[in-house]
N, C-alpha and C positions, 0 to 999 in steps of 0.2 A: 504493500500500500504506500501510494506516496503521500509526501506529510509534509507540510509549509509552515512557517510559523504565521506568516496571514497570509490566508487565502478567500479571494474576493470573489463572489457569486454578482455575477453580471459586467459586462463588458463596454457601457453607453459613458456618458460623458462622469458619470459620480465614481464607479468603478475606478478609468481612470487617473481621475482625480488624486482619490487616495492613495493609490499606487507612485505617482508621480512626485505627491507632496511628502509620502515617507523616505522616498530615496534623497529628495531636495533636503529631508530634516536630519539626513543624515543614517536611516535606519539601515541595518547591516543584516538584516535577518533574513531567512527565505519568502518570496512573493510569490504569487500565483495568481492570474485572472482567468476563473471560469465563464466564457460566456458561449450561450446557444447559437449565436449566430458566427458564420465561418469569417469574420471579417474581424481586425485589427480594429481596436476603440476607434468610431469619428462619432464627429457630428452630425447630432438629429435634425436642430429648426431649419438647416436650409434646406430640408430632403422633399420641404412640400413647396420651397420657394427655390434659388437658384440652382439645385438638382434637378429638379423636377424640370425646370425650365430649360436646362442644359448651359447656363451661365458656368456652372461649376464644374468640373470632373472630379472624379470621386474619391481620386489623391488630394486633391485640396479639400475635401472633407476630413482626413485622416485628422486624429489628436496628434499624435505625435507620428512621423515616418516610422517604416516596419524595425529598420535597423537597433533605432532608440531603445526598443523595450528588450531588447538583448544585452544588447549595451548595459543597460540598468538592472541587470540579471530578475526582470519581472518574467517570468513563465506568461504567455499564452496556451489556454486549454479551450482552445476553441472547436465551436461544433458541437457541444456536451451540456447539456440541460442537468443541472442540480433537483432531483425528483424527491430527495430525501435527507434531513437533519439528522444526527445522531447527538443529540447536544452533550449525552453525556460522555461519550465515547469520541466527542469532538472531531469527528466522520463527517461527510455526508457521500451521499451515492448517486450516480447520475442516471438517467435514463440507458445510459449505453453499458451500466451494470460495474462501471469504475466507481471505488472507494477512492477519497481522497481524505486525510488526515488534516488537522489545525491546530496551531497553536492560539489564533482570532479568528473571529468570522466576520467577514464585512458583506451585510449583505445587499445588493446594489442593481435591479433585480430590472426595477423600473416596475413596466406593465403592459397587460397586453391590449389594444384596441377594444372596445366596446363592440359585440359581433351585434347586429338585427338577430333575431329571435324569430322570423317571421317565413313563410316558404318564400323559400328560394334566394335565402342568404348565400349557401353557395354555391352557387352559378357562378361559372366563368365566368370573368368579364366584371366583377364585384370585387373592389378593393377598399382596403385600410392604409396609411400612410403611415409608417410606424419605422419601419425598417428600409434600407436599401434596395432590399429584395422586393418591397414592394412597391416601391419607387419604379424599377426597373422593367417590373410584369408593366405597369400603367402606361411607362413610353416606349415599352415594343408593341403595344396596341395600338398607342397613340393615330399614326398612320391610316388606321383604317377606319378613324372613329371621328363623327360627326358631331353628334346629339350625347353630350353628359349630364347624367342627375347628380348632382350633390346632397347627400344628406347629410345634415347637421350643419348651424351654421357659428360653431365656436371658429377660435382661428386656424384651425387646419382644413374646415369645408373652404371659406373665408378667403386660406391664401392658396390653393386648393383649386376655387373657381376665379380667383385671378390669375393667374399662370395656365390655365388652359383656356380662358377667353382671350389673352395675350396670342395663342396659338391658332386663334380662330375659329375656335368652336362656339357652339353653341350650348351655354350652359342654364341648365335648372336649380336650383340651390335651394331646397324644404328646410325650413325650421320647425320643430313641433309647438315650440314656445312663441310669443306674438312679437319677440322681438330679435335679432341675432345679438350674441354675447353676453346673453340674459343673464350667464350666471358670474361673469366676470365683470360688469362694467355699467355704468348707467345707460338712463333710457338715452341722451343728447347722442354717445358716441354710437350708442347700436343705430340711432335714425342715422348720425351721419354717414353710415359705413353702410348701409341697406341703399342711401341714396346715389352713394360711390360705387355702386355695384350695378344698380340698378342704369344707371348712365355710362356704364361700359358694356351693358349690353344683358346681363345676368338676371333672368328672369328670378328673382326672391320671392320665396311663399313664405307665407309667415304662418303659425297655427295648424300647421298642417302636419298630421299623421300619415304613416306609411303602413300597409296591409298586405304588400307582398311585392317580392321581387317574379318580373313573368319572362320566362325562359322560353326557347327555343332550340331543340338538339342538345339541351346543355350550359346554353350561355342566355346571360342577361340579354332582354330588347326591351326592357322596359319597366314602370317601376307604377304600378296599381296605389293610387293614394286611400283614406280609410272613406272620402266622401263614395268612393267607387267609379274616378277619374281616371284616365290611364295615362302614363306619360312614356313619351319611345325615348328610350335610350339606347346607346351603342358601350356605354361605360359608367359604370356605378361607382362614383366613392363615398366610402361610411367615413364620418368624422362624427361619433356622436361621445368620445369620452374615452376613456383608460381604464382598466381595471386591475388595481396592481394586484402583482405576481407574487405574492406574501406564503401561499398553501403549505408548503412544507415547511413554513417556520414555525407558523402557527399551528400544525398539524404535531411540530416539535415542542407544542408548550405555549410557543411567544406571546406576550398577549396583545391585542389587536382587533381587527374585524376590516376596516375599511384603512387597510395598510397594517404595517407592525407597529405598535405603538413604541416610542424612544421617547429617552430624557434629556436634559439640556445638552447630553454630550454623545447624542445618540447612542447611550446603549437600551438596548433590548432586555427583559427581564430574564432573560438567558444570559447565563455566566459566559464571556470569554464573545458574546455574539453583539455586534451593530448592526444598524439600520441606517441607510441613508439617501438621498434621493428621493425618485416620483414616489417609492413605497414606502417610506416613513413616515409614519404619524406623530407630531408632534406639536405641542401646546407653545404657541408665538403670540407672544406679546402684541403682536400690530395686529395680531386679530381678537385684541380684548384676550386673550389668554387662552381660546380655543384653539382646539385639537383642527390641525388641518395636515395636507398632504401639498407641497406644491410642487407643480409640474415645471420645471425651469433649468434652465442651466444653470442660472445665478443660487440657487439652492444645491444643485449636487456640489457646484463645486466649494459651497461656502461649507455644507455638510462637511463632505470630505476633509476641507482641510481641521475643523472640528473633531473629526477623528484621529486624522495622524497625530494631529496635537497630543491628542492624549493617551494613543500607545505611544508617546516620544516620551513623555512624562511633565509636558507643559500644557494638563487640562485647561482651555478658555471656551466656557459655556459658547452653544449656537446664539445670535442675538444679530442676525441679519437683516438689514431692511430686505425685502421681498422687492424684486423687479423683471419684468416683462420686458417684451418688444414682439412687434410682429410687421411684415413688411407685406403692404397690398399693394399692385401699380405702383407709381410713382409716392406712394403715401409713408412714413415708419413712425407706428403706433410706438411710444416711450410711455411703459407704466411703472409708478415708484407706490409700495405700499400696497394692501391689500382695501380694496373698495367695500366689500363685504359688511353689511349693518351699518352702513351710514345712514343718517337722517333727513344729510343737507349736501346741494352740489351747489356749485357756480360753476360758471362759466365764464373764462377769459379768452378774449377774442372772439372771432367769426368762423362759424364751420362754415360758412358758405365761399370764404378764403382760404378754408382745405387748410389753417396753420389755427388751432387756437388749443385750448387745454381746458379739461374740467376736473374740478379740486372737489373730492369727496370731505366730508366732516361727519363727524358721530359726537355729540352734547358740545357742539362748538368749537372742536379742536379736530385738526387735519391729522387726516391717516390714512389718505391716498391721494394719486394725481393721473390722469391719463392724457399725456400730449400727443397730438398731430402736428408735426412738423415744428415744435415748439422746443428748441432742443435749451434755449436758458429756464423753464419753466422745469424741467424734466431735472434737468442738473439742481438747483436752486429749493426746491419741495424737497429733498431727504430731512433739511434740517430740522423744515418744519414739521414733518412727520416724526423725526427721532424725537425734537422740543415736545410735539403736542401744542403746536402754535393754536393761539385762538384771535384770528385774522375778523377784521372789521370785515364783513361780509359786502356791503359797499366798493369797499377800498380795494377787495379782493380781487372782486369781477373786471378792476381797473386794470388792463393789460399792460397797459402805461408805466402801471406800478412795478418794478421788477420783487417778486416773491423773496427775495433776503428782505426786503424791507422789512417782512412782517416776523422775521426771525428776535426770538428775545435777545438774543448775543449779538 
């Protein structure tokens, strides 16, 4: 049996992370990254915007070039899915019936796509944007495909159906919920992004349920709405959500449900075992103190470095501002803070200038921002969010105003 003294379960941008920042802290001990898919760590957000669009090749998505992690004596175990924990025998087992031993476990997992539930989920020609490989299936289609439906309209439907309407297709875009981005962002920015869509060509349904995928020989032609509407499609993609990849930890004990639940220093209620990344559950202050999961690069890697710290032996609590971004056409969404239970927004600037910004509040103090095209509004809001500024709401909407104004310091 082979045996590492850390060995990291998942191979996405948190995996490497940890990996990269124990060698940086100096750590001398055996590494190891187990990940399911046959590819060297890269990155995921441009896989549904400059990948997908073919801006990129897929060497410039790599984290680090292949040479590096040899270099850095980190083992690659790729291709081999982790199906089983042994927490106490500090094992786990993989699908392909390999033991591997630990001396830590970091577990870095992520998640898999949200499947539809519905006939004729799979049909050829129905994709998720999650991986490489499914990047890849969607633009060896590309070519023979006219007519696409997009379901879901968080930001992977989103940038999803801007990069194939940039290709010339014709796109449909269903949201079940009556606005897009419902569950991340206010009503101002989901209208101006429906309207940005909508004027590039992107048919948006809003409210709209899905009742079945309708096949032919095998493959999608089209996608039956619940009113009993039919729409022709040539290529389906599902963007409705994540569901992380937690089972065998939890099946190990961990405690959890909608992720594994971690503490300030991501460990897991398992001795010897972390959490970090899209599957970890943990209680953050910028969300009033609740239990969330964020899906980000700005979290695996801030996680990450949160662990190396402290197999180094210089524990510093997680205590990260949360931040986004996402790129649609010519637009790049800049979000600092989490929106979630606020009370009160403004708005600075004009959406109808495609550059303004809206600053959430919850009992009169700032704990989000979402800028278009506003990139001192974007930089400038951390402090206010870390302060808990409580900004004259007048004063605020004043674009005029630059946001340090309203900082206590």
């Amino acid at each position: 049996m082979n045996h590492y003294d850390i060995l990291i379960v998942g191979g996405g941008h948190a995996g490497a992370a940890v990996a990269i920042a124990l060698r940086q802290g100096g750590y001398d001990g055996s590494v190891a990254i187990v990940s399911a898919e046959p590819h060297a760590p890269y990155e995921r957000p441009p896989l549904s915007k400059d990948y997908l669009a073919g801006d990129k090749t897929f060497d410039r998505l790599l984290i680090r070039p292949d040479a590096f992690w040899a270099e850095k004596r980190i083992d690659l175990l790729l291709g081999q899915t982790v199906v089983q924990v042994d927490a106490d025998r500090h094992a786990v087992t993989t699908a392909e019936h390999e033991t591997v031993g630990y001396g830590r476990l970091i577990w870095a997992t992520g998640g898999a796509p949200r499947r539809l539930t519905c006939d004729g989920a799979d049909l050829a020609g129905v994709h998720a944007v999650r991986t490489r490989d499914d990047v890849d299936r969607i633009a060896e289609e590309l070519p023979k495909v006219n007519q696409v439906v997009v379901i879901g309209g968080g930001y992977i439907g989103l940038e999803a159906a801007a990069v194939l309407t940039k290709f010339g297709k014709r796109v449909v875009l269903l949201e079940a919920l009556d606005r897009v981005l419902a569950r991340v962002a206010g009503e101002p920015l989901s209208r101006f992004f429906e309207d940005e869509h909508r004027a590039q060509g992107v048919d948006v349904r809003l409210g709209v349920g899905v009742d079945c995928i309708l096949g032919e020989a095998g493959r999608a032609v089209g996608v039956r709405l619940a009113d009993g509407a039919a729409l022709a499609a040539d290529l389906v993609i599902v963007g409705i959500g994540v569901i992380p990849a937690v089972e065998p930890l939890l099946a190990a004990g961990a405690e959890g449900g909608n992720g594994v639940l971690v503490d300030d220093l991501c460990r897991t209620s398992l001795a010897d075992i972390y959490a970090i990344g899209d599957c970890a559950l943990h209680p953050n202050r910028f969300a009033d103190g609740a239990l969330v999961r964020l899906e980000s690069v700005q979290n695996a890697n801030d996680q990450a470095k949160t662990v190396a710290q402290d197999i180094l032996g210089k524990p510093q609590p997680y205590d990260a501002v949360p931040w986004f971004w996402s790129d649609q056409y010519d637009l790049k969404l800049q979000t600092m803070g989490l929106s979630a239970g606020h009370d009160t927004f403004v708005i600075r600037g004009r959406p109808e200038d495609r550059s303004f910004s809206v600053v959430y509040l919850r009992d009169g103090r700032v704990i989000a921002i979402d800028c278009v095209a506003a990139v001192k509004d974007y930089v400038q809001a951390r402090k206010l969010i870390l302060e808990g500024a409580r900004p004259d709401l007048e004063r605020l909407a004043d674009p005029e105003i630059p946001l340090k104004a309203f900082s206590a310091a």
